[in-house]
Structure formats: structure tokens, C-alpha cells
C-alpha positions as CSV (number, residue, x, y, z in Angstrom):
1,X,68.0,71.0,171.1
2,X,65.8,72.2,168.1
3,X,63.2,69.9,168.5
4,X,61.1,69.7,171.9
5,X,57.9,67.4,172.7
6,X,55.6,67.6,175.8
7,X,52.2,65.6,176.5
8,X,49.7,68.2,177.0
9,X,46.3,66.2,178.5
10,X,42.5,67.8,178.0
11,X,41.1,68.9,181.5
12,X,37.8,69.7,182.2
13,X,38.4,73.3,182.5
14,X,39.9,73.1,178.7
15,X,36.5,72.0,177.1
16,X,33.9,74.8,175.7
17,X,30.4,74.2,175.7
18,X,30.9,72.5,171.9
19,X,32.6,69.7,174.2
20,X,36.1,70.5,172.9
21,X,39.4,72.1,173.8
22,X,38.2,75.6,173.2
23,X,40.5,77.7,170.9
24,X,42.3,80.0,173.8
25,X,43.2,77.1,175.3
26,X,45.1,76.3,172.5
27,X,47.1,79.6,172.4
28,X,47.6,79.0,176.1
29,X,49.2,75.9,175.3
30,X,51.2,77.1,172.2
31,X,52.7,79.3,174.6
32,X,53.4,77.0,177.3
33,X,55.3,74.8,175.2
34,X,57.2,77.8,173.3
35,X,58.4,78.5,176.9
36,X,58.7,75.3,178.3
37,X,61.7,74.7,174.9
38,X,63.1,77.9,175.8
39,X,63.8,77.2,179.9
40,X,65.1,73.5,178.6
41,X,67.4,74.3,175.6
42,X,68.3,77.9,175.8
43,X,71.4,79.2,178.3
44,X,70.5,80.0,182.4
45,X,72.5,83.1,181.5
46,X,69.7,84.3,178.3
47,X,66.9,83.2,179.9
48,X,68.0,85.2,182.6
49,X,68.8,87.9,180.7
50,X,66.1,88.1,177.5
51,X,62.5,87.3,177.4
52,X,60.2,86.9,174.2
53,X,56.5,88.1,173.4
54,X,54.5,86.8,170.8
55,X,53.8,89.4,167.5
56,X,51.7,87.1,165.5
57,X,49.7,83.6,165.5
58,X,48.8,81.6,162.6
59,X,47.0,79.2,163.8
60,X,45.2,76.0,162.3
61,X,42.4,74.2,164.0
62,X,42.1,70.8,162.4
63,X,39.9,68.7,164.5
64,X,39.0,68.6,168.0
65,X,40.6,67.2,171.3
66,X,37.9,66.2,174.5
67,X,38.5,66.0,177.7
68,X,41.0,63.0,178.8
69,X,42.5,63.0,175.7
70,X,46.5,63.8,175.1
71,X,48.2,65.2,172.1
72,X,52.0,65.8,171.8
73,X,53.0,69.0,171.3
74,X,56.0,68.9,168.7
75,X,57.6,72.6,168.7
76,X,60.6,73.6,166.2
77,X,62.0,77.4,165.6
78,X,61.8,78.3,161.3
79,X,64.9,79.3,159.9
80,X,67.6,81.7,161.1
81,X,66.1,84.9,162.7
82,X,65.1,88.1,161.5
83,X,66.6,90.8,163.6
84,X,64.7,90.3,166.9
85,X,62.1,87.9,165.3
86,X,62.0,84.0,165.3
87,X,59.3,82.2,163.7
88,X,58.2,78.8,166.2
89,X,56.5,76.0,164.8
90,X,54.0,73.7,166.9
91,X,52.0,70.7,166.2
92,X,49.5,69.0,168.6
93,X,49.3,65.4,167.1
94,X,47.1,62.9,168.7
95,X,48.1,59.0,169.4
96,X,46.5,58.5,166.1
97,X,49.4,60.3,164.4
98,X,46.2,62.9,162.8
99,X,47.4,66.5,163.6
100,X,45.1,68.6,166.0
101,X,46.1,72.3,165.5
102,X,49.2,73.4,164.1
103,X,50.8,76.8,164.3
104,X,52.9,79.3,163.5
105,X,53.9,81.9,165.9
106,X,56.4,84.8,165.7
107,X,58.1,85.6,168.7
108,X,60.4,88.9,169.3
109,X,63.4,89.0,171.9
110,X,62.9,91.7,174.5
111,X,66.3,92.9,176.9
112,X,65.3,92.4,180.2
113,X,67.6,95.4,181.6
114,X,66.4,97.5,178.8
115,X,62.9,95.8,178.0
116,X,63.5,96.9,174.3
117,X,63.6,94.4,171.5
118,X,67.6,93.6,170.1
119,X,68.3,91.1,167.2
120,X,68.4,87.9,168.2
121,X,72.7,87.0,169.8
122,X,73.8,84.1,167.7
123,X,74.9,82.3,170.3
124,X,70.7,82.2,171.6
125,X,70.0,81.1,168.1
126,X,72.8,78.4,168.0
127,X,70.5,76.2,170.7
128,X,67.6,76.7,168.5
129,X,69.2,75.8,164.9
């Protein structure tokens, strides 16, 4: 599975006073769906055994979203890992097909038992690529 999608609808606790998603809600939901993909594609067996936390956003805010409105979130991982670091890619895109906010976050794998980072197992990658 290297490509997830979830519908992610505007609430009224989303909007800021500007009357738009405000921009930590975005990075709520960019991690949501990062983790939402990992539960669905990756192994019981890693996800029991590794976690990830994020090392850097890059983040672009294209246009707004109110509330009621939906976007899907399309999320992808970059290209093979680097040591314990795996670039995600997100999109929000609205029914209009016009992107919302797109991003690019890198996320580090972290041993549970040892809660130290470790490069990233092929086999974790493999669901991913």
C-alpha cells in the first residue's frame, strides 16, 4: 500500500477567527493521516514494535478550507529511506481537484524497547515503496 486517502471534513473547532482551518490544525491532520497509513499498511508486528516522530515539516498553505467543507488527504512516503528517516508526502485536495495544503514531512523510526532511533528494516519499507 504506498498510497493512502482519507476524507478529512472542517468542524467548527478547526476554523480560526479568519474563518478558515487554522494552520495547527493542519499539522494535526498531516499527522493523523501519516498514522492512520502506518496502522493500515505497515505489519501488527512493527507497529507493535516501532513508532515514528516527526523531524521536520514543510508545509504549503495554498488556499483555505471552511467549515463543512471536505478535502482528501492523499499521503505517499519519498524515495527509499535514509537511515532512520522517511520523507511522507501529503496533499489535501478539495472536490474541485485545486490542492489545499501540501506537505512534506520527515519522520524518524524510534525502537519501542529501546526508544532510540534505528535505520529503517527493509521489510517496514517494503509496504511503503
Amino acid at each position: 500500500m504506498n498510497r493512502y486517502e482519507m476524507t478529512i471534513t472542517a468542524q467548527a473547532g478547526d476554523i480560526d477567527e479568519l474563518g478558515h482551518v487554522n494552520n495547527a490544525v493542519w499539522v494535526r491532520w498531516i499527522q493523523d493521516v501519516a498514522t492512520t497509513h502506518w496502522r493500515a499498511a505497515a505489519d501488527a508486528a512493527h507497529v507493535d514494535a516501532y513508532l515514528w516522530v516527526v523531524t521536520r515539516h514543510e508545509i504549503d498553505y495554498l488556499r483555505g478550507l471552511t467549515e463543512g467543507e471536505s478535502v482528501t488527504a492523499r499521503t505517499w512516503v519519498g524515495d527509499a529511506p535514509k537511515g532512520a528517516r522517511f520523507d511522507r508526502h501529503i496533499e489535501f485536495v478539495g472536490a474541485d481537484g485545486k490542492v489545499h495544503v501540501r506537505s512534506r514531512t520527515t519522520w524518524a523510526i524510534i525502537d519501542r524497547a529501546t526508544g532510540r532511533p534505528l535505520r529503517v528494516p527493509a521489510e517496514v519499507a517494503a509496504r511503503f515503496l
